[in-house]
C-alpha positions as CSV (number, residue, x, y, z in Angstrom):
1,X,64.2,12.1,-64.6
2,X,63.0,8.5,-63.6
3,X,59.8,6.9,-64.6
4,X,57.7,8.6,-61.5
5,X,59.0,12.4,-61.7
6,X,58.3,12.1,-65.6
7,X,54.9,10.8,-64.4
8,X,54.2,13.6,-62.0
9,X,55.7,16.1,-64.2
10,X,53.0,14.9,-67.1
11,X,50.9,15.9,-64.5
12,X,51.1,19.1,-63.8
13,X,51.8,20.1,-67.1
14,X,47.9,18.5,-68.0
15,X,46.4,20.8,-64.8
16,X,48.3,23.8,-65.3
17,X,49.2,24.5,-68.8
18,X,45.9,26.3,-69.5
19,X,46.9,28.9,-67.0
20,X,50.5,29.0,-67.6
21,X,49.6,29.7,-71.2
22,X,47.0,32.3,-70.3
23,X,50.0,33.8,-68.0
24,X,52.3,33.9,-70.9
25,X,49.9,35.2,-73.5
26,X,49.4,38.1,-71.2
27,X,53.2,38.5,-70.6
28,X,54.3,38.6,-74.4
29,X,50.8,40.1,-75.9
30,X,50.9,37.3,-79.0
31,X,49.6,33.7,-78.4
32,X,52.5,32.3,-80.7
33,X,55.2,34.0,-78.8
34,X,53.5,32.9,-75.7
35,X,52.9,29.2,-76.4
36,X,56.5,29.4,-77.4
37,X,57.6,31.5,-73.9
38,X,55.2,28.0,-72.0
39,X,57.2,25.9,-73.9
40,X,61.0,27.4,-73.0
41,X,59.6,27.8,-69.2
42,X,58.6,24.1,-69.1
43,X,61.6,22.7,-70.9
44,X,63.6,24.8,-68.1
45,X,61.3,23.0,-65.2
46,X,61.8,19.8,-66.8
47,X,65.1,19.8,-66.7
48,X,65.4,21.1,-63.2
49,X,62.0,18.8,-62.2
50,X,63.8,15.9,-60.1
51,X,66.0,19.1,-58.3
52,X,63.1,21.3,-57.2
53,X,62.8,20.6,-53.1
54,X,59.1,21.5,-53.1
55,X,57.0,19.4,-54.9
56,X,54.0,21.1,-54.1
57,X,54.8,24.0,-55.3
58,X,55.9,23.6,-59.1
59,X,54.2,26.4,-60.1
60,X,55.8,29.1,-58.7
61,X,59.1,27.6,-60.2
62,X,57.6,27.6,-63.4
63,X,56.0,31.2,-63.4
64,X,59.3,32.3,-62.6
65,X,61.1,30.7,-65.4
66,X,57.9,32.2,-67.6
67,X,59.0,35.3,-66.5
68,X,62.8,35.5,-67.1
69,X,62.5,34.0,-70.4
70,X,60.4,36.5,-71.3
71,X,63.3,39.4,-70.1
72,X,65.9,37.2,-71.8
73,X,64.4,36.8,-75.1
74,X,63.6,40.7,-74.8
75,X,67.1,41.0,-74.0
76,X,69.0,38.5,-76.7
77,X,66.6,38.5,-79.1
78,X,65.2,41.8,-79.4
79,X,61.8,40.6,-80.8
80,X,58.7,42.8,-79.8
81,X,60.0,45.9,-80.4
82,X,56.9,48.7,-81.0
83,X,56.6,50.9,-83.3
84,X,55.2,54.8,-81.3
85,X,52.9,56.5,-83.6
86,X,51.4,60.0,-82.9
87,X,48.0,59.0,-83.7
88,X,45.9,56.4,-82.0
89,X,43.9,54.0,-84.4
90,X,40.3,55.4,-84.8
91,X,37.4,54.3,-82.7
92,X,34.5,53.1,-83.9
93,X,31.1,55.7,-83.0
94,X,28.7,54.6,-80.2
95,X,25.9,54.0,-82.8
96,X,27.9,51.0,-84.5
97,X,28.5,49.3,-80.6
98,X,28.2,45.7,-80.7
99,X,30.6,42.8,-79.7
100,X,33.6,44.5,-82.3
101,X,33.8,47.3,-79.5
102,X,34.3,44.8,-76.8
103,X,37.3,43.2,-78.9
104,X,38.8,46.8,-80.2
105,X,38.6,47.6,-76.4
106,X,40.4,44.6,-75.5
107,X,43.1,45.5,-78.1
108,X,43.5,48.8,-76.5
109,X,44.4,47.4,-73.4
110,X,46.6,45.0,-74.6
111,X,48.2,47.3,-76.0
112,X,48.7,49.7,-72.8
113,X,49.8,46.6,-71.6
114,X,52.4,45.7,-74.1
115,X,54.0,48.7,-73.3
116,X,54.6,48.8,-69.9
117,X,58.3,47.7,-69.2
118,X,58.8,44.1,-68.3
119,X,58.5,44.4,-64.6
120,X,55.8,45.9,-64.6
121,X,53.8,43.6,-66.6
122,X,54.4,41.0,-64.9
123,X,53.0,42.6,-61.4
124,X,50.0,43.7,-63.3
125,X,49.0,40.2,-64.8
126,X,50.2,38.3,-61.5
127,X,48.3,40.5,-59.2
128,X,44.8,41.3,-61.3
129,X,44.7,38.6,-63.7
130,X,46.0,35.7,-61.8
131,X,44.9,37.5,-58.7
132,X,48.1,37.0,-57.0
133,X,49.1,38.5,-53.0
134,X,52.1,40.9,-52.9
135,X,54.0,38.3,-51.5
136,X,53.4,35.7,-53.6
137,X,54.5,38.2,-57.0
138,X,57.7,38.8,-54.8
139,X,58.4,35.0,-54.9
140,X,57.8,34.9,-58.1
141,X,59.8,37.7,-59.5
142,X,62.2,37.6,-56.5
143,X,62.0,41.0,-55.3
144,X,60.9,42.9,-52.4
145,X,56.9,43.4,-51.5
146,X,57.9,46.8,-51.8
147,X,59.2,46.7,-54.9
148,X,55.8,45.0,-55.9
149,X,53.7,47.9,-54.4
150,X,56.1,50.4,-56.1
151,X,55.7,48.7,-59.8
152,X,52.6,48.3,-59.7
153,X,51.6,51.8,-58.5
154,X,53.8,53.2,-61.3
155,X,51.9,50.5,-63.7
156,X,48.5,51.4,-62.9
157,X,49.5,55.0,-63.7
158,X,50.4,54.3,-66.8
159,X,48.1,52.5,-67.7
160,X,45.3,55.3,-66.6
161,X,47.5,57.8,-69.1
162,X,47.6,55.6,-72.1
163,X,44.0,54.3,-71.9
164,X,42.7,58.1,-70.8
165,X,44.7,59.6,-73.9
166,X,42.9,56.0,-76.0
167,X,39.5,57.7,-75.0
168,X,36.8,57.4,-72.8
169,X,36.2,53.6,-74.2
170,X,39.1,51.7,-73.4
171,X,38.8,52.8,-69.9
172,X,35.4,52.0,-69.7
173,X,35.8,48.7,-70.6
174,X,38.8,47.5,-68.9
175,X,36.5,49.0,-65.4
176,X,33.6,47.2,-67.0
177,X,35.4,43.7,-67.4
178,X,35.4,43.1,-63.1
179,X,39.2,43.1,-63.5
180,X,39.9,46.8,-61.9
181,X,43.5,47.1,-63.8
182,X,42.6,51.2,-63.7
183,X,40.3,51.1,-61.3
């Protein structure tokens, strides 16, 4: 990498690492693992900067690196596995709401989330966190739109199960946020 493509590479790391570290949070559920995840996707794009044909568009190489690390560190590593428990964790009552509700309803979802399979994860946070069109989420994860619709349909359903058998709360919260991820 010469002097300019390290220069315009510095760049976009500066604009975009904020969201690119959101995006991986959000794939791997743990801010560690995720700064971590940024940091293997962007030492992949580095390496592959002076080689990428569209310069305007960095970002979609880089969300796809994000989001085959994340399978392959699933897959070799075998970090993140969950434990399944028969009981959920207890809520808290409606008299004690205040701003711990918000955050153990934020948990809940995160942890619907966390256990959706890889795929579909990634759909979810593309299209209603990142607020991504089907095509661009194809792009990115190089599948069909269809396959996009399909995974996120079968995501969403999941997700309604899990946070409907959390109680009445989670759901209410995630609806309550503006994001829609049950709506």
């Amino acid at each position: 990498m010469n002097a300019d493509e390290e220069r315009q590479f510095r760049e976009f790391v500066a604009a975009r690492s904020r969201s690119l570290l959101q995006t991986a949070y959000l794939l791997t559920g743990d801010w560690e693992q995720g700064r971590d995840l940024l940091q293997t996707a962007l030492a992949s794009t580095a390496r592959r900067w002076s080689h990428l044909r569209d310069r305007q568009q960095p970002e979609i190489y880089v969300r796809r690196a994000l989001y085959h690390a994340q399978v392959d560190r699933f897959r070799l590593l075998s970090w993140g596995r969950e434990t399944v428990t028969d009981t959920l964790p207890e809520q808290p009552s409606a008299q004690t709401a205040d701003w711990a509700d918000t955050v153990v309803q934020r948990q809940d979802i995160m942890a619907a989330l966390r256990r959706l399979p890889k795929r579909q994860r990634a759909v979810i946070v593309l299209r209603y966190f990142e607020d991504r069109p089907d095509s661009e989420i194809a792009a990115i994860l190089g599948v069909a739109q269809g396959t996009v619709r399909s995974q996120t349909h079968k995501a969403l359903l999941s997700l309604r199960t899990t946070l409907a058998a959390a109680g009445p709360s989670a759901a209410a919260s995630s609806t309550a946020s503006g994001r829609g991820v049950i709506a």
